[in-house]
N, CA, C and O of each residue as an XYZ file, in Angstrom:
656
protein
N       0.819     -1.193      0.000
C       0.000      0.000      0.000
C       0.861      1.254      0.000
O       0.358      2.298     -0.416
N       1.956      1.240      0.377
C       2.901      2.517      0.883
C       3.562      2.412     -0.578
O       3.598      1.465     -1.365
N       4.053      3.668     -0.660
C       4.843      4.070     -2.065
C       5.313      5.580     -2.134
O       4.657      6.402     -2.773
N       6.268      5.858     -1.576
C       6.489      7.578     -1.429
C       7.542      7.925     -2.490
O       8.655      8.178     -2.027
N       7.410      7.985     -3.790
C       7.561      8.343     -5.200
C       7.492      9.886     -5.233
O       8.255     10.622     -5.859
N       6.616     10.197     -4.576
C       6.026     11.851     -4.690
C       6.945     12.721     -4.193
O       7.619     11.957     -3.503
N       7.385     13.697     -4.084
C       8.240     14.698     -3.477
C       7.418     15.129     -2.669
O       6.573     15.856     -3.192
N       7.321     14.981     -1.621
C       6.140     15.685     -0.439
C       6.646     16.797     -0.317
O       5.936     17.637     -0.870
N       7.752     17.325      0.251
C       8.304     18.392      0.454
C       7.713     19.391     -0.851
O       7.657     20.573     -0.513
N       7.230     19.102     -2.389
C       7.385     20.092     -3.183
C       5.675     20.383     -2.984
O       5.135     21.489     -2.983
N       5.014     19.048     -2.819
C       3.660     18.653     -2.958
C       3.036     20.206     -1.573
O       2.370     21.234     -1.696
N       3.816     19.445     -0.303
C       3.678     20.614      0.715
C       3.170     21.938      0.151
O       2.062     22.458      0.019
N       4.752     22.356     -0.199
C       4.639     23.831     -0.835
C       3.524     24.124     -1.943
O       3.074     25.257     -2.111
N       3.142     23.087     -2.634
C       1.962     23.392     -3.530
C       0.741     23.644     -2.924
O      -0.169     24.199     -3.540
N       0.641     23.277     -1.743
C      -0.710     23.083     -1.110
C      -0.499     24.272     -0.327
O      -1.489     24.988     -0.178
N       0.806     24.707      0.315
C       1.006     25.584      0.896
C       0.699     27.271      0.631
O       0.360     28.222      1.337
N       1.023     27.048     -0.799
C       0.600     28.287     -1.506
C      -0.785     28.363     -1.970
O      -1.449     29.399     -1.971
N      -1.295     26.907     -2.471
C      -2.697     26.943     -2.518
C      -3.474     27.576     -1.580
O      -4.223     28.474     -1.962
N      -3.424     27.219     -0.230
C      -4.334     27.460      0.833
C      -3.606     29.209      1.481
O      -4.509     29.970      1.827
N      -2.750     29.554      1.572
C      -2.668     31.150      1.593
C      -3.076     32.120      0.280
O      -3.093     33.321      0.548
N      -3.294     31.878     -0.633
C      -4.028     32.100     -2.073
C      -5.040     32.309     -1.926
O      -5.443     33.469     -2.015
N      -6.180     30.890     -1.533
C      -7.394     30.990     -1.678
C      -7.831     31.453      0.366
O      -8.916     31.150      0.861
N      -6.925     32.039      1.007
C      -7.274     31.875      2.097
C      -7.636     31.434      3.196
O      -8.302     32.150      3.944
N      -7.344     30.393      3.480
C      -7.498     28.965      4.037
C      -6.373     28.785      4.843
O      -5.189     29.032      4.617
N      -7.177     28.110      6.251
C      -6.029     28.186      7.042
C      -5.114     26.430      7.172
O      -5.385     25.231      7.101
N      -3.971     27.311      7.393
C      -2.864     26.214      7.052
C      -2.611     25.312      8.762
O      -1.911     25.577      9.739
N      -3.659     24.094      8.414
C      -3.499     23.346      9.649
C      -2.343     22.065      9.517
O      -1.726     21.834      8.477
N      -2.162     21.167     10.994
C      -1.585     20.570     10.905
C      -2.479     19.354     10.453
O      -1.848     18.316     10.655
N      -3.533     19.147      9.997
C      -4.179     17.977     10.055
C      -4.241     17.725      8.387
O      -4.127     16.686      7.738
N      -4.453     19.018      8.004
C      -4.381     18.853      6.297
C      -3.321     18.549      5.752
O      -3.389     17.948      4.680
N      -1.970     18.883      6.348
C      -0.827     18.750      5.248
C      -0.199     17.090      6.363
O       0.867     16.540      6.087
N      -1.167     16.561      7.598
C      -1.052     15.293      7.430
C      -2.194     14.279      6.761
O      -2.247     13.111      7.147
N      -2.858     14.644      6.018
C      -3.414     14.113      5.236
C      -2.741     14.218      3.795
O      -2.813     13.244      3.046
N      -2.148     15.276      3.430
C      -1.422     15.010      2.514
C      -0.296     14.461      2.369
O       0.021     14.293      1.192
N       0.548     14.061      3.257
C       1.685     13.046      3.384
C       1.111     12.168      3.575
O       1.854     11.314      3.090
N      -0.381     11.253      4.233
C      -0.521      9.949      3.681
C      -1.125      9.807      2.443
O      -1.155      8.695      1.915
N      -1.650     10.854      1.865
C      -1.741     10.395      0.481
C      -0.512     10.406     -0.608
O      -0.489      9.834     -1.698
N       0.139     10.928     -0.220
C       1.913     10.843     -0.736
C       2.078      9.333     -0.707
O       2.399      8.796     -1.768
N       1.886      8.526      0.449
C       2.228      7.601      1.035
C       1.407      6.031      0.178
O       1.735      4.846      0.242
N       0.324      6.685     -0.534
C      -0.435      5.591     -1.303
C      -0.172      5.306     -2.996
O      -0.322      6.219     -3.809
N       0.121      4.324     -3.285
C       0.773      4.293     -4.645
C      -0.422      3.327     -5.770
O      -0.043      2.580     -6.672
N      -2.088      3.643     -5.353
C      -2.893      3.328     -5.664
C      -4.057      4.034     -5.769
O      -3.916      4.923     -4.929
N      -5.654      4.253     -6.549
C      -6.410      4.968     -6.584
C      -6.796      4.621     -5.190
O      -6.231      3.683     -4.626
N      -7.986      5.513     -4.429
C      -8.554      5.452     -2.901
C      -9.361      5.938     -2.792
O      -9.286      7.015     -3.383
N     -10.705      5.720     -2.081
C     -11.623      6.673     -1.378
C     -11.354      7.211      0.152
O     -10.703      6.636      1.024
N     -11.861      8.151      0.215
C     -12.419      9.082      0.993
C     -12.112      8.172      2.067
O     -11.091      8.421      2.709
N     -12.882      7.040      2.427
C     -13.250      6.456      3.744
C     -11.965      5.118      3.896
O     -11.676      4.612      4.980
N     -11.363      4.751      2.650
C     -10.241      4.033      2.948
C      -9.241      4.668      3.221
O      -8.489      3.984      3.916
N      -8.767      5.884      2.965
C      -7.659      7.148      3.839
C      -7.612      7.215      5.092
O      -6.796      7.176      6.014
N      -9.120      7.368      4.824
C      -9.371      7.567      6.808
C      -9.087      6.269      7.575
O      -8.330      6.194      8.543
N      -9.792      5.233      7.025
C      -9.522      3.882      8.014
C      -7.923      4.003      7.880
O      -7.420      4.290      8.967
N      -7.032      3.868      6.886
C      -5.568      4.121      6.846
C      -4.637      4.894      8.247
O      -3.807      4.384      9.001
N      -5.078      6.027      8.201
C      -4.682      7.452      8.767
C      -5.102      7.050     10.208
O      -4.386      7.412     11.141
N      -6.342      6.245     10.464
C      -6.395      5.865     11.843
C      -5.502      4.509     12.200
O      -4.797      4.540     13.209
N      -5.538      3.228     11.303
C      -4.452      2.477     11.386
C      -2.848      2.862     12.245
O      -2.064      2.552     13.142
N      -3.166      3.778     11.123
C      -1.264      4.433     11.207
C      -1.367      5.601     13.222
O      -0.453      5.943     13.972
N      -2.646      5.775     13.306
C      -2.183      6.082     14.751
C      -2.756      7.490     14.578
O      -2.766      8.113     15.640
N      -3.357      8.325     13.261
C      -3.753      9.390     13.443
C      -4.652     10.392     13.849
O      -5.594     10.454     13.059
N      -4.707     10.935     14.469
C      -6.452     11.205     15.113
C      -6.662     12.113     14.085
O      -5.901     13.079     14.030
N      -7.465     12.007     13.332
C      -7.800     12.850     12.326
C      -9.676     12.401     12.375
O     -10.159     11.310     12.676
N     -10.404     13.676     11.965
C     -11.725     13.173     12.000
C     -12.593     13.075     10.263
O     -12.358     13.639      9.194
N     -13.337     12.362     10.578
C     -13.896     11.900      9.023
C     -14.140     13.392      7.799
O     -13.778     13.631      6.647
N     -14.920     14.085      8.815
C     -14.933     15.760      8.042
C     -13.652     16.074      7.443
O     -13.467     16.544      6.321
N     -12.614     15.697      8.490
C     -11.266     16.883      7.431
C     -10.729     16.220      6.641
O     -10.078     16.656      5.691
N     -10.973     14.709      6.990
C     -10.271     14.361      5.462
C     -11.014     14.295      4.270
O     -10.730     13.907      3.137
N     -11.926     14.714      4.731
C     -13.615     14.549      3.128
C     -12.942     16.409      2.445
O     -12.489     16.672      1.330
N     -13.137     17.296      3.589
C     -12.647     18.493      2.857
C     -10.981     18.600      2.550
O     -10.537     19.367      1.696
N     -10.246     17.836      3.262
C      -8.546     18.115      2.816
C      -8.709     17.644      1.596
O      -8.438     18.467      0.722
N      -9.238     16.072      1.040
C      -9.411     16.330     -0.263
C      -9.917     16.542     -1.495
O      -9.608     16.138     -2.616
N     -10.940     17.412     -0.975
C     -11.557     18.092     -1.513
C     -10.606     19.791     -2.252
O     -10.735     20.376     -3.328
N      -9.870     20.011     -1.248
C      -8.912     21.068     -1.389
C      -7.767     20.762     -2.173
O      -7.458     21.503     -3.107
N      -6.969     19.541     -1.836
C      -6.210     18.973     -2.605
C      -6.397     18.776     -3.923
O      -5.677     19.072     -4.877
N      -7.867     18.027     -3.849
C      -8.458     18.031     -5.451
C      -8.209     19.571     -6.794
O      -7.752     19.611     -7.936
N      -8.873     20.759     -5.724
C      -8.866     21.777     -6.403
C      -7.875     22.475     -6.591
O      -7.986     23.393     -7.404
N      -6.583     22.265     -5.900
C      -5.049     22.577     -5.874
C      -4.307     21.970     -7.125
O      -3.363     22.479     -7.729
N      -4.984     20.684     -7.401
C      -4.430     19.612     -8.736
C      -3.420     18.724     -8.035
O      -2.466     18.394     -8.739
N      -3.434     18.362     -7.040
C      -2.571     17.566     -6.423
C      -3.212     16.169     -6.583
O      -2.640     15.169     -7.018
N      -4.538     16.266     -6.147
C      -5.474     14.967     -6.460
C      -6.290     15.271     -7.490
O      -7.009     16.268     -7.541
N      -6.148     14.036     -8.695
C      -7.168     13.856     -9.299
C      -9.004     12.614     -8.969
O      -9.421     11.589     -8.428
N      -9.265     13.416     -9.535
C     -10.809     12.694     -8.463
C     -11.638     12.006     -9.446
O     -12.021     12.828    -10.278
N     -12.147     10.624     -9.731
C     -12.585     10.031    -10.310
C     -13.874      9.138     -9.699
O     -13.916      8.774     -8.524
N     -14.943      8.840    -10.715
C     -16.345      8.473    -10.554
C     -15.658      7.853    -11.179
O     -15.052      8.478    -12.049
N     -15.280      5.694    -11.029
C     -15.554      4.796    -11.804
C     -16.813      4.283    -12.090
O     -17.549      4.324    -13.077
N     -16.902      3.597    -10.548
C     -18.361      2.955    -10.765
C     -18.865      3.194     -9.533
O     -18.202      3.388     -8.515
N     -20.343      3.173     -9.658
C     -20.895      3.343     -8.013
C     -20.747      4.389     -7.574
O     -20.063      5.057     -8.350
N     -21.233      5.318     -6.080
C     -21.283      6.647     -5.443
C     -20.024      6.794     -5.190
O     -19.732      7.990     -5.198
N     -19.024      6.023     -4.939
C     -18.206      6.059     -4.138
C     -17.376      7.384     -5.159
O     -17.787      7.255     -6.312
N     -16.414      8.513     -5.059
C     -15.214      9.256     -5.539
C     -14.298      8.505     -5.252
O     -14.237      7.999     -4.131
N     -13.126      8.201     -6.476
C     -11.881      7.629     -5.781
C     -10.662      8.599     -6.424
O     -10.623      9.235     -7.477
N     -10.053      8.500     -5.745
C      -8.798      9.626     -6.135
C      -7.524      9.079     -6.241
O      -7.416      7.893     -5.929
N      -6.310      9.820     -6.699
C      -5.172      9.321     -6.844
C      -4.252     10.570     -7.200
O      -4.677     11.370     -8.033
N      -3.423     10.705     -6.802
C      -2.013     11.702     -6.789
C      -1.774     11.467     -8.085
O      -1.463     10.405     -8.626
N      -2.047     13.226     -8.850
C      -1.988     13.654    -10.087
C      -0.516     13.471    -10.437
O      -0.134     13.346    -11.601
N       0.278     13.460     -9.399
C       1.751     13.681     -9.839
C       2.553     12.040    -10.143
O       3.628     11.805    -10.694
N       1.464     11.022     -9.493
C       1.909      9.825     -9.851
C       2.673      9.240    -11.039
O       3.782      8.796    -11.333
N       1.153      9.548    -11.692
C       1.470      8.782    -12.978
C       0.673      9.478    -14.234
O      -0.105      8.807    -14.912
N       0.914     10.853    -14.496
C       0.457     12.044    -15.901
C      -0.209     11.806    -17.053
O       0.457     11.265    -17.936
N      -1.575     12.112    -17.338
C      -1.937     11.588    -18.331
C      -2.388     10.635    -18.530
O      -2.829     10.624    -19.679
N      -2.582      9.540    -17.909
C      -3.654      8.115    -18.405
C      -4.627      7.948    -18.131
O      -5.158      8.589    -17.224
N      -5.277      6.955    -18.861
C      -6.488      6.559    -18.711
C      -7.295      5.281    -18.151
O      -6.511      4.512    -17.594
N      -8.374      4.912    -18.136
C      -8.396      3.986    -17.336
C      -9.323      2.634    -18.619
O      -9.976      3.083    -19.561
N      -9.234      1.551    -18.464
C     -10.071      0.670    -19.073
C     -10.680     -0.507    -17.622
O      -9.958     -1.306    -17.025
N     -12.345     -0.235    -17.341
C     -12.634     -0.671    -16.485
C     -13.417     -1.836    -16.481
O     -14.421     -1.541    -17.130
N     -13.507     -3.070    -16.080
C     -14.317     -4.203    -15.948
C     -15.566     -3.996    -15.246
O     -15.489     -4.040    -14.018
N     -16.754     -3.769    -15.787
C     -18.337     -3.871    -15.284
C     -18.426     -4.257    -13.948
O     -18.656     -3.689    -12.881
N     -18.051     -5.957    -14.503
C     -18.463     -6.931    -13.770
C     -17.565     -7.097    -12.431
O     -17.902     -7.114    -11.247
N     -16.229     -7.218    -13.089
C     -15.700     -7.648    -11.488
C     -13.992     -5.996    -11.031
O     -12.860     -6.056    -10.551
N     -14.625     -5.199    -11.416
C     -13.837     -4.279    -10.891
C     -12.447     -4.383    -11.691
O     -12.266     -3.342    -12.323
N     -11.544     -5.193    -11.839
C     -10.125     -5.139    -12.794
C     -10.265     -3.952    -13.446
O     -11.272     -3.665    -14.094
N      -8.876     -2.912    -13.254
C      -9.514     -1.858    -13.879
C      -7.715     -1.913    -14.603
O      -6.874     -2.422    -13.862
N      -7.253     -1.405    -15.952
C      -5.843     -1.260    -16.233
C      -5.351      0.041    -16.655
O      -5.709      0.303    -17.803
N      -4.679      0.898    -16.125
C      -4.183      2.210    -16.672
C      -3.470      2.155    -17.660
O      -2.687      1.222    -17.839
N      -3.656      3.466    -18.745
C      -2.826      3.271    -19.914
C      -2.609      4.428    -20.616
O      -3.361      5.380    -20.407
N      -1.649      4.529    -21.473
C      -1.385      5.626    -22.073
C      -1.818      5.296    -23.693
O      -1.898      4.261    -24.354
N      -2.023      6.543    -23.931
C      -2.214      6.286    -25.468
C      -2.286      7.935    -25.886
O      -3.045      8.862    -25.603
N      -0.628      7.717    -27.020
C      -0.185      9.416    -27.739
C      -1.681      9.257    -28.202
O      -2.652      9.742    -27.620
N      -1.696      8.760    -28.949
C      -3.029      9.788    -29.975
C      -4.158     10.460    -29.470
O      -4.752     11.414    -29.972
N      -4.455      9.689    -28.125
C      -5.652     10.569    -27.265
C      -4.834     11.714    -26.457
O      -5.398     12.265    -25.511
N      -3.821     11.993    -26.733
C      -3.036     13.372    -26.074
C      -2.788     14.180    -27.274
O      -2.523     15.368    -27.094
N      -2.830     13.747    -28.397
C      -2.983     14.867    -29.822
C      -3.942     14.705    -30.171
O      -4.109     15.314    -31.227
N      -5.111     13.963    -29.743
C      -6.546     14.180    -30.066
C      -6.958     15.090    -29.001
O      -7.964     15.690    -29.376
N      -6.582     15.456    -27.778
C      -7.086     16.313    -26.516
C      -6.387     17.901    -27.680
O      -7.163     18.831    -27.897
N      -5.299     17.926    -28.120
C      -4.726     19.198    -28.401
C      -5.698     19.657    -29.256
O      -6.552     20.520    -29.055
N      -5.408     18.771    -30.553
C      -6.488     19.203    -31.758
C      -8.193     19.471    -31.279
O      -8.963     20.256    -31.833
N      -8.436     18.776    -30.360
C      -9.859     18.940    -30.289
C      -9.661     21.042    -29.391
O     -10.410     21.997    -29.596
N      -8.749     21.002    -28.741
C      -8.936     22.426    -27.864
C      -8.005     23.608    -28.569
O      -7.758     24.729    -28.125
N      -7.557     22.976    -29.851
C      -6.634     23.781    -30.373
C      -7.965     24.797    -31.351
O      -8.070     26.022    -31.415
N      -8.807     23.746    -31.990
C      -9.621     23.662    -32.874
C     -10.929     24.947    -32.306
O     -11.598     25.665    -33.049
N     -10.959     24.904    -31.101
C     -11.767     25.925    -30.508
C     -11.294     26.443    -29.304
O     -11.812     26.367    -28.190
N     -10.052     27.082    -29.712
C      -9.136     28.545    -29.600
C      -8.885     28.110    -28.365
O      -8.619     29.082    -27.658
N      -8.843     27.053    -27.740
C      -8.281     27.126    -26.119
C      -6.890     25.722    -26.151
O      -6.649     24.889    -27.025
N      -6.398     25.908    -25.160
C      -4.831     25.155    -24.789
C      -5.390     23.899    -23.671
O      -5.694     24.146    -22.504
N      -5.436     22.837    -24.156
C      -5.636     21.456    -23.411
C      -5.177     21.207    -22.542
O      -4.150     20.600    -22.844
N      -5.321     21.324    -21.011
C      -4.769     21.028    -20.017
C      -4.006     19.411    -19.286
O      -2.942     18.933    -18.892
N      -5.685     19.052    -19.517
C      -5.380     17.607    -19.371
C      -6.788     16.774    -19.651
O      -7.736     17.558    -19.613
N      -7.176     15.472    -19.909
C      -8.192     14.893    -20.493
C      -8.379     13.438    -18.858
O      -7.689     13.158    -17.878
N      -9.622     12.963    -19.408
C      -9.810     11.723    -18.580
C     -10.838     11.032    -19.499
O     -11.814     11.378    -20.165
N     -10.347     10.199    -19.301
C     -11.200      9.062    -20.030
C     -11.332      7.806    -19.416
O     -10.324      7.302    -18.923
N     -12.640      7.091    -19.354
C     -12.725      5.680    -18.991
C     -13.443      4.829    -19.601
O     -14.559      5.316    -19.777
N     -13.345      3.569    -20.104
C     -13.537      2.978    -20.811
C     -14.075      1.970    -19.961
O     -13.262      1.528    -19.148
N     -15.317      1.444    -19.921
C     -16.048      0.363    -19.443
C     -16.425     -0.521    -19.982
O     -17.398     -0.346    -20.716
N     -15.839     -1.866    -19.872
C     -16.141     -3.218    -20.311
C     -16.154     -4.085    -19.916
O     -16.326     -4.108    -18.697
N     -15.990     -5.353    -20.615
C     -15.983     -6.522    -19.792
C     -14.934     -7.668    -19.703
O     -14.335     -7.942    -20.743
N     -14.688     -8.266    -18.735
C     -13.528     -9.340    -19.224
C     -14.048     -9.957    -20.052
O     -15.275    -10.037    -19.985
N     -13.307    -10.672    -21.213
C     -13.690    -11.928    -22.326
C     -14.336    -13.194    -21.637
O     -15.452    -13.711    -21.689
N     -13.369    -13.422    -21.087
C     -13.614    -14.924    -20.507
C     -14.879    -14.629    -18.638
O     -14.241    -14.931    -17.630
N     -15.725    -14.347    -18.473
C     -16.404    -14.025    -17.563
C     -16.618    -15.166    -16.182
O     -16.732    -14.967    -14.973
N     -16.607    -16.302    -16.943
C     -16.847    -17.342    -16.397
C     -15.321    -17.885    -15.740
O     -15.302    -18.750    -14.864
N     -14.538    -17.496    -16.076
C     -12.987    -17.747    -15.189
C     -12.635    -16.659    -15.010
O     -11.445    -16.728    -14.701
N     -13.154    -15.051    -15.018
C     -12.333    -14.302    -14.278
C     -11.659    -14.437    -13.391
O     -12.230    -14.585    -12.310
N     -10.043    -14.451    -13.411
C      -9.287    -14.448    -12.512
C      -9.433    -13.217    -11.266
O      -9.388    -13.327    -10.041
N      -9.572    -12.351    -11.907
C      -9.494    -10.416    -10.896
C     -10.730    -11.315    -10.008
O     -10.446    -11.472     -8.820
N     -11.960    -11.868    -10.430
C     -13.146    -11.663     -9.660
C     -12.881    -12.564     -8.799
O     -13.058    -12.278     -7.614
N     -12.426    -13.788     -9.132
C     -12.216    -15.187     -8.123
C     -11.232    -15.149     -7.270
O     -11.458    -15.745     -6.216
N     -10.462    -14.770     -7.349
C      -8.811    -14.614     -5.899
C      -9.517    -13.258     -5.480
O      -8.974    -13.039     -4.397
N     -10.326    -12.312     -5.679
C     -10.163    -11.181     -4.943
C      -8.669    -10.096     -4.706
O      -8.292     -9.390     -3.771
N      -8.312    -10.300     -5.587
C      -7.091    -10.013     -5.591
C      -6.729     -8.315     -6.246
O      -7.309     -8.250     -7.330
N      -6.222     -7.395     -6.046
C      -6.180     -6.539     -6.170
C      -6.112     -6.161     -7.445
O      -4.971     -6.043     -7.890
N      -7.136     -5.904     -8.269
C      -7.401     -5.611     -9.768
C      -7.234     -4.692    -10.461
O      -7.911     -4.299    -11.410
N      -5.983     -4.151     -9.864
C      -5.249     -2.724    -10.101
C      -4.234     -3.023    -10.915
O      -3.340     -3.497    -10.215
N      -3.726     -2.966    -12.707
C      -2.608     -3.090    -12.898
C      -2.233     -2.299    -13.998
O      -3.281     -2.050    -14.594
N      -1.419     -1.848    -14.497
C      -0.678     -1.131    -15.535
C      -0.279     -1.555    -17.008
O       0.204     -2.610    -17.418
N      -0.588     -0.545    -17.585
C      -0.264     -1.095    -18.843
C       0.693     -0.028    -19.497
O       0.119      0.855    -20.134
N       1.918      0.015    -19.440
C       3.121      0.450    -20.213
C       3.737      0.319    -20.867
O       4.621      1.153    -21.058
């Protein structure tokens, strides 16, 4: 679950300037919510941070971590994603830039991926009506082939994997 890839120290200062910017006061509970999300090298909700953050020994209460990333979100530190279901799940924008997701219906397996042409299809489409492409999201929902031996669905096994 742990993976500290991220430069926290720079991440800090991003949030740091975020929240004296928009006026917001700079607590100790928010920028420890943002070092355990530094600390996760996987997408997450809201309520698995928190069970985390209390694991790890933190008294933090359910409210501040629903608004820390909520703030984080709007800083661009976290990107925030609707796969499937109510749930928001998020993941540190600085992870991994630019990909997309291809998601399984049925049993959750979801694989990240890159693909140039949907990053010169994001330009051309915002070039085309006078604005500069920031960044795109896309998700693709389907199904495994083989349904009846899904592996992801039968081990329960963490259906998170990469495609590079």
């Amino acid at each position: 679950m742990k993976h500290v890839a991220a430069d926290v120290e720079q991440l800090r200062e991003q949030f740091r300037v975020f929240l004296r910017t928009k006026m917001y006061r700079n607590t100790q509970e928010r920028f420890r919510v943002l070092e355990r999300v530094a600390e996760l090298d996987r997408h997450f909700t809201a309520d698995e941070l928190y069970v985390y953050m209390n694991t790890c020994g933190d008294k933090i209460s359910r409210a501040t971590v629903y608004s820390t990333l909520d703030l984080l979100t709007r800083c661009n530190i976290l990107v925030k994603h609707r796969f499937q279901g109510d749930s928001a799940t998020y993941e540190l924008a600085a992870r991994k830039p630019n990909h997309d997701h291809l998601i399984c219906r049925d049993c959750g397996h979801m694989i990240e991926f890159q693909e140039s042409a949907l990053l010169a299809l994001q330009d051309s489409i915002a070039e085309r009506y006078g604005m500069r492409a920031l960044r795109h999201s896309l998700q693709i929902f389907a199904q495994c082939r083989d349904q009846e031996h899904c592996t992801h669905r039968r081990h329960g096994e963490d259906s998170t994997t990469s495609d590079d």
